[in-house]
C-alpha atoms as one frame of an Amber mdcrd trajectory, in Angstrom:
protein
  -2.028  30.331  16.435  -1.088  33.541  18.757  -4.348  32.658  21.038  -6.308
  29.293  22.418  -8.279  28.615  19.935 -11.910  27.598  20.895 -14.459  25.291
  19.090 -17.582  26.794  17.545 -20.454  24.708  16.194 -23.242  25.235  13.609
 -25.555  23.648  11.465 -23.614  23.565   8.246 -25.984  26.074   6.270 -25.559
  28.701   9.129 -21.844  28.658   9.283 -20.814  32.732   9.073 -19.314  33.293
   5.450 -15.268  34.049   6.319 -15.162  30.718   8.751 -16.919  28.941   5.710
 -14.522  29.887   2.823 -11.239  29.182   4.979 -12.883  25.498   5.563 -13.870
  25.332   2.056  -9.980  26.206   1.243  -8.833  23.399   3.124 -10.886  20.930
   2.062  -9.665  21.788  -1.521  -6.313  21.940  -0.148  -6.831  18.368   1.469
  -8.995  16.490  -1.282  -8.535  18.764  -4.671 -11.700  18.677  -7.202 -13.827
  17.629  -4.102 -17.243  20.423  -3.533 -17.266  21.359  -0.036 -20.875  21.223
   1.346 -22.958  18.130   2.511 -26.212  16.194   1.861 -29.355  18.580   4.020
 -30.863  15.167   4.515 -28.016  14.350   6.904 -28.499  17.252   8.919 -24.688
  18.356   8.552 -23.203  20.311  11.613 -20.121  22.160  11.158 -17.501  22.209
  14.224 -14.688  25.177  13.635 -11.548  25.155  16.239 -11.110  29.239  15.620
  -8.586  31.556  17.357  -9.176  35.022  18.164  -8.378  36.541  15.079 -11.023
  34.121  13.305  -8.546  31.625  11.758  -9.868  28.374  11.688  -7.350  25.723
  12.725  -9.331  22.452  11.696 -12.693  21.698  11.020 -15.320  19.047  10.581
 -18.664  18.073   9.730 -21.134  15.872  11.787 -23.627  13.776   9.577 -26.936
  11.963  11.258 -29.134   9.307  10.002 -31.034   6.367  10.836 -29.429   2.775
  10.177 -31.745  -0.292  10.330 -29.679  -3.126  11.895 -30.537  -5.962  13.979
 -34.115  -5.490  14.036 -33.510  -1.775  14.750 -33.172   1.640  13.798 -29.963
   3.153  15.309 -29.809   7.048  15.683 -26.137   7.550  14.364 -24.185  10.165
  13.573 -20.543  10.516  11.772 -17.438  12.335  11.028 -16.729  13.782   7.832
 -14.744  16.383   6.114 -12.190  16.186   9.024  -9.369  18.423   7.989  -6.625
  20.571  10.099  -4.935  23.811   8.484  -1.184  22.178   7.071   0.825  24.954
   8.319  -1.211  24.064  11.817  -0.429  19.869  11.517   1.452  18.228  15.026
   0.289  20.196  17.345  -2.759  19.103  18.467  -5.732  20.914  16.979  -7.285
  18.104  15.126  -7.255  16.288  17.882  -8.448  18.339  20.162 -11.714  19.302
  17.534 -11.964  15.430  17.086 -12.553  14.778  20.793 -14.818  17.504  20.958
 -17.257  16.491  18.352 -17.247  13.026  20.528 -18.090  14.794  23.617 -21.015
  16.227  22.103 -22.016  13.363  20.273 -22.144  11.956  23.324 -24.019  14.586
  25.292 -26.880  14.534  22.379 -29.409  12.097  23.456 -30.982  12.070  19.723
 -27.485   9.785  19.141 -27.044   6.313  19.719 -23.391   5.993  18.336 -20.937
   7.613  16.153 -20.432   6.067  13.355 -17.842   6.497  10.415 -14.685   5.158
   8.446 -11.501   6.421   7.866  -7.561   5.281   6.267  -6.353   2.548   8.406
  -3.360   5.021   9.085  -5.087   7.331  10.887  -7.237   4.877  12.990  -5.026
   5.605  16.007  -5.640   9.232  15.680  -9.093   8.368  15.844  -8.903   5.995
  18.965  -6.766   8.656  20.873 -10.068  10.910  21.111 -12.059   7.994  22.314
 -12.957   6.670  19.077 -12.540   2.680  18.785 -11.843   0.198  15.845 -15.027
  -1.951  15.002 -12.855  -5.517  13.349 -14.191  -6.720  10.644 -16.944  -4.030
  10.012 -17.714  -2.609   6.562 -19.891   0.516   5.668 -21.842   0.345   2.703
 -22.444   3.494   1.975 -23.622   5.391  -1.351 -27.403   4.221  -2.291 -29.006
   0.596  -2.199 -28.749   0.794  -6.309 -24.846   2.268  -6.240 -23.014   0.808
  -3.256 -19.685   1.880  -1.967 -18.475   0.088   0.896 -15.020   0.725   3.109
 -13.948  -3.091   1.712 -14.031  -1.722  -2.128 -10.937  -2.560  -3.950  -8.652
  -0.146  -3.414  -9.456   1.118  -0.358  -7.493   0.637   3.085 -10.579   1.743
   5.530 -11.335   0.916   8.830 -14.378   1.094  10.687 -14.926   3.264  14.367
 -17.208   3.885  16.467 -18.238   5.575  20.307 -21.589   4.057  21.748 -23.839
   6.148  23.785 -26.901   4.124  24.339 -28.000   2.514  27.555 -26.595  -0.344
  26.465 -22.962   0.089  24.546 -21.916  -3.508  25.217 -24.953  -5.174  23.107
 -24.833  -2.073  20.434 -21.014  -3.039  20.021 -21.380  -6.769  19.195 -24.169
  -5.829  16.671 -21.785  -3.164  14.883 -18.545  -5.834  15.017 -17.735  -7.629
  12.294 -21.123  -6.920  10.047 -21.737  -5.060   6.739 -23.757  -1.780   7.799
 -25.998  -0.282   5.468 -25.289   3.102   5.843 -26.523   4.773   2.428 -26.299
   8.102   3.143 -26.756   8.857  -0.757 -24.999   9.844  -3.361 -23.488  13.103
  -2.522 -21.764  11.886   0.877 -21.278   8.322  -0.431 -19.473   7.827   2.884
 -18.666   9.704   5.789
């Protein structure tokens, strides 16, 4: 990229049309026969790391929703679509969008946590933008009637999560080691 590229943030429905296509072309690039675009339900927010020229280096989605656990309804929020530009891979971009969209996760105080799943090969990616490992966690994600959860044959997922309530220590041991019932539907089965 021949400038610092800078992150740029919209709600997913407002993101200008040239930014949009070049993240549509590398989701397809990342996960062929996938459809870009996102559940409105979730409230999907679109974070762009963009040079000058209007390249976009990597990109990701926020999701939000309310999970009933413990009594409670957590305000959480997770990462989805995250995807850097291949020719762009190594030096840092992803990263550096990753750690932004936990800084203002963390800022928001309509979030209690970020929650989401990814390959266990990439959990240290993850955890070196503040993200950590939740052991034993599962997601269940998809509807009540059509479950998918991370522990589904086949898959090698991992759980993380950031806490931002008042009280991070008591949200953590209620996330560890439980089956969450995310259902976030059946167009972003899980995030």
């Amino acid at each position: 990229m021949s400038t610092d590229p800078r992150v740029l943030g919209f709600a997913e429905a407002d993101v200008p049309a040239a930014p949009a296509a070049q993240f549509a072309e590398l989701e397809a690039e990342a996960w062929p026969g996938s459809t870009p675009g996102h559940d409105p339900a979730l409230a999907p927010r679109t974070l762009l790391l963009v040079d000058a020229e209007g390249t976009v280096a990597a990109a990701l989605t926020l999701l939000h929703k309310g999970i009933p656990l413990a009594g409670r309804t957590y305000r959480a929020a997770g990462l989805s679509s995250v995807v850097t530009r291949s020719a762009l891979r190594g030096q840092g971009h992803g990263g550096r969008l990753v750690a932004a969209a936990r800084a203002e996760l963390a800022a928001d105080p309509a979030v209690d946590l970020a929650l989401f799943s990814c390959d266990r090969a990439l959990a240290a990616f993850y955890e070196a933008a503040g993200f950590e490992v939740l052991p034993g966690t599962v997601l269940v994600g998809g509807t009540p009637e059509d479950p998918l959860a991370t522990d589904a044959p086949g898959f090698d997922k991992v759980v993380l999560a950031a806490f931002f309530s008042d009280d991070p220590d008591r949200d953590r041991a209620t996330f560890t080691g439980v089956r969450v019932p995310l259902h976030p539907g059946s167009t972003d089965r899980l995030w």
